[in-house]
Structures are given as C-alpha cells and as structure tokens.
N, C-alpha and C positions, 0 to 999 in steps of 0.2 A: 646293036652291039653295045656292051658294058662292060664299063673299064674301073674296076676297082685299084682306089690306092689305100694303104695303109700309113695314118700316122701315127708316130708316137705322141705321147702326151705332151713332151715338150712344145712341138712341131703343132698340135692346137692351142695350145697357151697362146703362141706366139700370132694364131690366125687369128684366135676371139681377143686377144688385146687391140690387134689392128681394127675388129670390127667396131670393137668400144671407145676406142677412141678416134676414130670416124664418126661414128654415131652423136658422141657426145661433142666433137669438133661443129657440128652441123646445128646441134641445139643452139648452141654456145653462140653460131655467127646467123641463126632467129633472134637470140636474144640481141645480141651488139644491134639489130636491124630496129628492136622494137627500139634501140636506145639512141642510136641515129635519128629515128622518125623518118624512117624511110618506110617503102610501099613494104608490105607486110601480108606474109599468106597466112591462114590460120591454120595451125599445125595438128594443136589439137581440140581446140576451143574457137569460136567465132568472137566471145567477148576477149576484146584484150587483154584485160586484167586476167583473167582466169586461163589464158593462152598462156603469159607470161611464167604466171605461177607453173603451170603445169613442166611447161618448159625447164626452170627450175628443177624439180623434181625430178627430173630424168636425166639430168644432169648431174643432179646427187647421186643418181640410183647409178648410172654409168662410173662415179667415180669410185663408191663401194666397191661394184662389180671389179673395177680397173686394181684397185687396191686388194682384194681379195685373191685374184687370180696374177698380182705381183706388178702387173703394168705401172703402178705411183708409190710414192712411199707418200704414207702417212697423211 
C-alpha cells in the first residue's frame, strides 16, 4: 500500500529548514565536544585536525543553505 501526500512549497521550506538545522545543530555540538576534550567520534576525518576543519565547513555550507532557503537572517 502507498500513500502519497502533497506539499506545498511552503510546507517544504519549513521540513528542510528543520532538517538543516538539526543537521548543523549536530556538527556544531562535534565541534563544542572537540573543544571540551571530551571522547570524540570521527565524523568525517580520523585526523583531528582535518575532522574539525571539515566540521566547520558543513556548518558553513548548512548556514548558507539555512540563509538561502530563509531559516537565518544574514
């Protein structure tokens, strides 16, 4: 059985904001973990350094996204 729903454009604004800022919520509290020094999983990278950075990055690219599709101002 398949249940289709229809949404407006609004109506996914509003689901991929929540996604993106869950998503970049999640980097954001890797990052706070690497800056605690607390136990640390590798996210995207095994080197710290270049986990971190990466980290970073996707968190930029999330707030573009966020800012693009109206979730932040500026």
């Amino acid at each position: 059985m398949k249940t289709a729903i229809e949404l407006c454009d609004e109506q996914m604004n509003v689901i991929l904001i929540k996604a993106l800022m869950d998503a970049r919520d999640t980097f954001n509290e890797y990052l706070q973990q690497y800056e605690d020094g607390k136990e640390w999983v590798a996210v995207f990278e095994t080197d710290r350094e270049k986990d971190i950075k990466e980290l970073k990055k996707h968190v930029k690219a999330c707030n573009r996204l966020l800012y693009w599709f109206g979730g932040i101002d500026g």
